[in-house]
PyMOL CGO cylinders between C-alpha atoms (Angstrom):
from pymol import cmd
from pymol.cgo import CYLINDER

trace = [
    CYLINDER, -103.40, 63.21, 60.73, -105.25, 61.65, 63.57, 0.3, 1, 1, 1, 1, 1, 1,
    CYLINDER, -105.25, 61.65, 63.57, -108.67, 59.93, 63.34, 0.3, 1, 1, 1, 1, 1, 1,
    CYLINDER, -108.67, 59.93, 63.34, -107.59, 59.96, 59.10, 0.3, 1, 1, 1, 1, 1, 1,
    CYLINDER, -107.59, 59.96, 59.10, -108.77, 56.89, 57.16, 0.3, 1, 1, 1, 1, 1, 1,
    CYLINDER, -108.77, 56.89, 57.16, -108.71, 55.59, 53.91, 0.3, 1, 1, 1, 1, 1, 1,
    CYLINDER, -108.71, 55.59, 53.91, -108.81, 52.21, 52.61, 0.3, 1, 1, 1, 1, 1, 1,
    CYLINDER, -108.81, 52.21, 52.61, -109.91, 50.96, 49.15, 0.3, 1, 1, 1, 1, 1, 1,
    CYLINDER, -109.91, 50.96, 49.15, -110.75, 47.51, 48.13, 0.3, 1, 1, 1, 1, 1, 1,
    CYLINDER, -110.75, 47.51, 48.13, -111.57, 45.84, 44.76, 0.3, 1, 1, 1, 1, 1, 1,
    CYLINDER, -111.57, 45.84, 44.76, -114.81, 43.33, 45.20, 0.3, 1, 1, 1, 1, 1, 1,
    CYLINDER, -114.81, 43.33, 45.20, -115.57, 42.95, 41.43, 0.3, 1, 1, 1, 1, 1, 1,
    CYLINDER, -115.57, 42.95, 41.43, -113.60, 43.24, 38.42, 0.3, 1, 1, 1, 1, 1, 1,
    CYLINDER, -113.60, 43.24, 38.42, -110.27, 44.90, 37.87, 0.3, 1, 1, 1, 1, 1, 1,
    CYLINDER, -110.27, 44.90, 37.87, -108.08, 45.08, 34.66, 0.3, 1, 1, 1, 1, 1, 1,
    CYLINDER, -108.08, 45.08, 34.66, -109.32, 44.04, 31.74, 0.3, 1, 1, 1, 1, 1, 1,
    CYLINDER, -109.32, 44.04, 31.74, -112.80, 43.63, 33.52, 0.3, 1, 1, 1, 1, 1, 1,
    CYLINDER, -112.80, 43.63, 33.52, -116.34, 45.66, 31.73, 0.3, 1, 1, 1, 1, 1, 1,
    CYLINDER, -116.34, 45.66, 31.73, -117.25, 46.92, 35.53, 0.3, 1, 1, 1, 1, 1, 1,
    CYLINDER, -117.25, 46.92, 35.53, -115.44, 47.39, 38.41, 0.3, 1, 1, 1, 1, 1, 1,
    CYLINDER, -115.44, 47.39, 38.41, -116.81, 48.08, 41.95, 0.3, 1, 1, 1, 1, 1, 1,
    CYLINDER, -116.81, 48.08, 41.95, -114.52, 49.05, 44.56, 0.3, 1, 1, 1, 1, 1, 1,
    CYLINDER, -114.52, 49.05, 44.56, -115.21, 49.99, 48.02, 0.3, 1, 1, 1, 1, 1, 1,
    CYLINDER, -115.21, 49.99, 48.02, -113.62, 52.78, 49.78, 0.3, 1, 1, 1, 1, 1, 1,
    CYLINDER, -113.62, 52.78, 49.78, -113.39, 54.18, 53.73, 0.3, 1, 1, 1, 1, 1, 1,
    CYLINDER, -113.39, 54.18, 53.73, -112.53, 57.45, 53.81, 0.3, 1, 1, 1, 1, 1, 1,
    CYLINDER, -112.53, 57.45, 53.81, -112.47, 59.63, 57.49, 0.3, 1, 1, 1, 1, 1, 1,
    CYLINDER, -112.47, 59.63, 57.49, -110.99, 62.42, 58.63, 0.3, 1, 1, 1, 1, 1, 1,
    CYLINDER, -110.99, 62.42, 58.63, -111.49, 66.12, 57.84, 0.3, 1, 1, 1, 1, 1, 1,
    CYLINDER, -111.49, 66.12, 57.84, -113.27, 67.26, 53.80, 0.3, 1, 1, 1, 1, 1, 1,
    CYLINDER, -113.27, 67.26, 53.80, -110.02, 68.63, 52.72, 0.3, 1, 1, 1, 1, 1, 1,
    CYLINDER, -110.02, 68.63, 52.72, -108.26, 64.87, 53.36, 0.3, 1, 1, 1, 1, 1, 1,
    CYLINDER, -108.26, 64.87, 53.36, -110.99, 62.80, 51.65, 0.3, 1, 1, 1, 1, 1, 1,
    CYLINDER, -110.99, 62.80, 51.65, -111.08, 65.74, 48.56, 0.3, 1, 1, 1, 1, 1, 1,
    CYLINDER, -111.08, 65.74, 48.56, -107.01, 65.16, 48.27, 0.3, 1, 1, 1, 1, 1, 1,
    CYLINDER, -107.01, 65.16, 48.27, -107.17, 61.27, 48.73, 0.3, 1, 1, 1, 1, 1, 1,
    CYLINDER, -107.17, 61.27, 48.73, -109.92, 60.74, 45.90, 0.3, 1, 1, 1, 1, 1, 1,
    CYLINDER, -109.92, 60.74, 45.90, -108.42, 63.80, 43.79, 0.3, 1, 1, 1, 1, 1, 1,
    CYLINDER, -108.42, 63.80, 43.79, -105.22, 60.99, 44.10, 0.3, 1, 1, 1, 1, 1, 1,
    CYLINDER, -105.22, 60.99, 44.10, -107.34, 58.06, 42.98, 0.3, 1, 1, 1, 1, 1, 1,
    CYLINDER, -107.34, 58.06, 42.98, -109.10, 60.10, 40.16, 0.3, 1, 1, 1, 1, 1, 1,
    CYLINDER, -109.10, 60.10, 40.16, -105.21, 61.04, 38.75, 0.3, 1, 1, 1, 1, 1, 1,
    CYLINDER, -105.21, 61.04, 38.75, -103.64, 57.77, 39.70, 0.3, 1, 1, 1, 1, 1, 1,
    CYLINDER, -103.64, 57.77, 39.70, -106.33, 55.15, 38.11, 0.3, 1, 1, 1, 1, 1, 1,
    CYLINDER, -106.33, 55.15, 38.11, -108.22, 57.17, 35.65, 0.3, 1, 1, 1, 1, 1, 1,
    CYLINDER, -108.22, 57.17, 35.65, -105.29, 59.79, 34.41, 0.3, 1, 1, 1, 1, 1, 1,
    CYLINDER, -105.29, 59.79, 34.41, -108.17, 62.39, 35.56, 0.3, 1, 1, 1, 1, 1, 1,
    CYLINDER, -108.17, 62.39, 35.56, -107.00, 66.15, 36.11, 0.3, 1, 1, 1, 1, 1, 1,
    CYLINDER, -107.00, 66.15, 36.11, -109.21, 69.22, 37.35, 0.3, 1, 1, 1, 1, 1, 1,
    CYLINDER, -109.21, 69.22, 37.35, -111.76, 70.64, 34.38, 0.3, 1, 1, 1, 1, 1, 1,
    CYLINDER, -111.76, 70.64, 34.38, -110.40, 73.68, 32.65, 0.3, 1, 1, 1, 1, 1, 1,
    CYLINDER, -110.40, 73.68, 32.65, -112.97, 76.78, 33.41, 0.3, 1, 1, 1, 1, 1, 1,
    CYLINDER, -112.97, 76.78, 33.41, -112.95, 79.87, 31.28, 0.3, 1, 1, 1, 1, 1, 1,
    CYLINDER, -112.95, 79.87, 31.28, -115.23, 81.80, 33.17, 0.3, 1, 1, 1, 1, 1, 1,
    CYLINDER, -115.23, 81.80, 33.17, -113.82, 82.86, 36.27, 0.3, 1, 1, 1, 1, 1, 1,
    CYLINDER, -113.82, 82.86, 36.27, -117.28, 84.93, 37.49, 0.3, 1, 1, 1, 1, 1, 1,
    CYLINDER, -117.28, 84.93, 37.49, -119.37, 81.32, 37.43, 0.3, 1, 1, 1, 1, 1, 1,
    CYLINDER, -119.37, 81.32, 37.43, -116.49, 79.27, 39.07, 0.3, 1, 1, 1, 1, 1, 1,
    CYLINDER, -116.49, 79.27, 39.07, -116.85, 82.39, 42.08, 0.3, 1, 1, 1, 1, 1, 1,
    CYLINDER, -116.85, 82.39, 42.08, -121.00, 81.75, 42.13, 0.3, 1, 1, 1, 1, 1, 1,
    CYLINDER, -121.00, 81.75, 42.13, -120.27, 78.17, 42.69, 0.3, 1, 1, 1, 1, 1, 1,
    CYLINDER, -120.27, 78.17, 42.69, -118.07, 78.49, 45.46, 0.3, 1, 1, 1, 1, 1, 1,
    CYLINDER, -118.07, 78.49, 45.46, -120.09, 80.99, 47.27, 0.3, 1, 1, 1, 1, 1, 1,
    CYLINDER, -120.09, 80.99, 47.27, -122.90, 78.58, 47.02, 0.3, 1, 1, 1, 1, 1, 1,
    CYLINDER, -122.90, 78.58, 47.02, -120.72, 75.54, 48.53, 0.3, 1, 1, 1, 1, 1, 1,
    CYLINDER, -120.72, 75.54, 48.53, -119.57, 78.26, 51.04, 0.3, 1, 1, 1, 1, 1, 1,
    CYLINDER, -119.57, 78.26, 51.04, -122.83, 79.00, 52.17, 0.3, 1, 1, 1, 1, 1, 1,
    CYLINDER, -122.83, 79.00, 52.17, -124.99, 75.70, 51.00, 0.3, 1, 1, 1, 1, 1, 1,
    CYLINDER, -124.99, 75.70, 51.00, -122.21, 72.73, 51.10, 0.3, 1, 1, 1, 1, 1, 1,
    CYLINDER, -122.21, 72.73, 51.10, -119.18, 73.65, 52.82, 0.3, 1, 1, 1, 1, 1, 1,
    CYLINDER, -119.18, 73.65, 52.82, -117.91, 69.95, 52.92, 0.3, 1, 1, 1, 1, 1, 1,
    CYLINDER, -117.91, 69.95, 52.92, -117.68, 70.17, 49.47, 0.3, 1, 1, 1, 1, 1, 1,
    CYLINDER, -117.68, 70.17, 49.47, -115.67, 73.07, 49.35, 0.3, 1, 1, 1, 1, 1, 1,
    CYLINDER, -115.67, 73.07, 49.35, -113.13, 71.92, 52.02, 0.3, 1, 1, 1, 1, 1, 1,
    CYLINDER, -113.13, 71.92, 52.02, -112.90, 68.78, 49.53, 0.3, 1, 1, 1, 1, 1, 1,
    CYLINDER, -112.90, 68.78, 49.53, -112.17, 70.68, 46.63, 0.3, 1, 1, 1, 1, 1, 1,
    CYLINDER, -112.17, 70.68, 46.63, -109.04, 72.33, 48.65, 0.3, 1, 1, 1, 1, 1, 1,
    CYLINDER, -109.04, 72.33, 48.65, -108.41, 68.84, 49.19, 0.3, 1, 1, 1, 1, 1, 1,
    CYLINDER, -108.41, 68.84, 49.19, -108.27, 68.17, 45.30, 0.3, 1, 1, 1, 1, 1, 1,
    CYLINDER, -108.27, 68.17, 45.30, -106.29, 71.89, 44.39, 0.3, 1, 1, 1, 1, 1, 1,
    CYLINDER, -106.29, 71.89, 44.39, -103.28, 70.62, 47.37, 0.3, 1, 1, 1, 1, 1, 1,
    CYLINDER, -103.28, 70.62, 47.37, -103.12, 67.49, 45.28, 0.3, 1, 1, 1, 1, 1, 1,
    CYLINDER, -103.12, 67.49, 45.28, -102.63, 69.00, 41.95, 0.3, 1, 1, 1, 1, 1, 1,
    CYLINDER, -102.63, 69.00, 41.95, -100.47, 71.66, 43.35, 0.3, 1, 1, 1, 1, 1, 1,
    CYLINDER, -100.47, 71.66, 43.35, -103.54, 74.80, 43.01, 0.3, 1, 1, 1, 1, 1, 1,
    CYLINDER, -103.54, 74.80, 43.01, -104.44, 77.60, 44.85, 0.3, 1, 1, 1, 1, 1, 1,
    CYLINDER, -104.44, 77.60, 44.85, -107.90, 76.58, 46.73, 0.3, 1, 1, 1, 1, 1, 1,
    CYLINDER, -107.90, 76.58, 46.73, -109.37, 79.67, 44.91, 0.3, 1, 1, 1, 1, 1, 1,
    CYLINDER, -109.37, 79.67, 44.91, -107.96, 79.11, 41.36, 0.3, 1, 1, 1, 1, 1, 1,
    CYLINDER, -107.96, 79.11, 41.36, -110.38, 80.56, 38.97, 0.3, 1, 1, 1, 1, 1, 1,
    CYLINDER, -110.38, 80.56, 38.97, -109.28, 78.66, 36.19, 0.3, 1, 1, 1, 1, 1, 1,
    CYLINDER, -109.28, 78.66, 36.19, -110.48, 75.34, 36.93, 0.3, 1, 1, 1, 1, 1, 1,
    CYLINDER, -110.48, 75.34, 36.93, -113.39, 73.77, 38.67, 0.3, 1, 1, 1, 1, 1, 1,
    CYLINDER, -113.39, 73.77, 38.67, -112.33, 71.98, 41.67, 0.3, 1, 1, 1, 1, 1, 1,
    CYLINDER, -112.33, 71.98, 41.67, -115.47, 70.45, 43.28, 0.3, 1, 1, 1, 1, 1, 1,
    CYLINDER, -115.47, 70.45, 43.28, -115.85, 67.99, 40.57, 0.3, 1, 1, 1, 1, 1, 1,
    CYLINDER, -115.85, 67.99, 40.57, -113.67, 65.49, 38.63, 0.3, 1, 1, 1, 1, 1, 1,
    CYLINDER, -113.67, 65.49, 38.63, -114.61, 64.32, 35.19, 0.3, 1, 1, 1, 1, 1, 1,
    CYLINDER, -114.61, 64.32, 35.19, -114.80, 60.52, 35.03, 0.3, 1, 1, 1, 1, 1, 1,
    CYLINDER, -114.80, 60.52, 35.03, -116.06, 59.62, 31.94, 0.3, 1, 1, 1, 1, 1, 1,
    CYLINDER, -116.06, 59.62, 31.94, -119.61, 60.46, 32.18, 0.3, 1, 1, 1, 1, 1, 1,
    CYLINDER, -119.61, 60.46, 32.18, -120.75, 64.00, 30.78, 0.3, 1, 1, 1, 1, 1, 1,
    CYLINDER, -120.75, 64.00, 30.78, -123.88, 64.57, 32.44, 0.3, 1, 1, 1, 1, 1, 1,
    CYLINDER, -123.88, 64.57, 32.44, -124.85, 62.28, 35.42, 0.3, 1, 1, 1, 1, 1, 1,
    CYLINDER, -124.85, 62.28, 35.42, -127.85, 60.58, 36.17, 0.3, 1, 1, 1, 1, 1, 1,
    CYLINDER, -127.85, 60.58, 36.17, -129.35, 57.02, 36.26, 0.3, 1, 1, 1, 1, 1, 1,
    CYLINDER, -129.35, 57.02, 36.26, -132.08, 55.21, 34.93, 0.3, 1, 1, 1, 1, 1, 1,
    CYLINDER, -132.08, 55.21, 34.93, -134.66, 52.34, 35.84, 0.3, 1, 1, 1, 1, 1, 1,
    CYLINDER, -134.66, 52.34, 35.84, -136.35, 50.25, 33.94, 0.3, 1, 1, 1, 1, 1, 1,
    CYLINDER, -136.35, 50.25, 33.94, -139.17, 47.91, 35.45, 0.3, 1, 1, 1, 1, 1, 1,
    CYLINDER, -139.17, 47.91, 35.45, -141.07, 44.92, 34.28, 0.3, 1, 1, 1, 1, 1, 1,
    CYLINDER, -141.07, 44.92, 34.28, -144.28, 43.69, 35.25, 0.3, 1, 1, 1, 1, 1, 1,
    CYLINDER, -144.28, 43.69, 35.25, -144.39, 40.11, 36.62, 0.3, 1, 1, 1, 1, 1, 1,
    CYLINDER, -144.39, 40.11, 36.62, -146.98, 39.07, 34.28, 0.3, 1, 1, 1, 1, 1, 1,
]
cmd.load_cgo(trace, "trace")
């Protein structure tokens, strides 16, 4: 693929290590990033695509990437070529990959100076 991209670099951490930040380049077309991080997700974290038993929500969702975030469904593609799915396989969701964390989100905490 021409104009494709994708280099990833350990700056803190690695094996054995609490945290690990790594930073990664990724260009070229949705469907090349979803495969390359799909790859990453299996390789380093043993990850594989969530298991969906309702077929009828896994439809909604991708009518509402079609419409609402189509570079996420060209990277889920990506992610059903790398484990060998049909892009519309209703029995898993593609446009995420579990790592770990249930429900995301963040938090903040902040101290006055005093």
């Amino acid at each position: 693929m021409r104009d494709a991209e994708f280099r990833m670099e350990t700056i803190v951490g690695g094996d054995g290590v609490f945290c690990t930040v790594r930073h990664i380049v990724a260009k070229g077309t949705d469907r090349f990033i979803g495969e390359r991080l799909a790859e990453i997700a299996a390789s380093e974290h043993g990850v594989r695509p969530v298991p969906c038993d309702d077929p009828v929500l896994l439809g909604a969702r991708r009518r509402w990437f079609e419409v609402f975030y189509p570079q996420i469904l060209e990277r889920s593609h990506g992610v059903a070529r790398h484990f060998g799915l049909a892009p519309d396989d209703s029995g898993h969701d593609l446009a995420s990959l579990p790592l770990g964390v249930t429900y995301p989100g963040c938090s903040v905490g902040w101290l006055p100076t005093s």
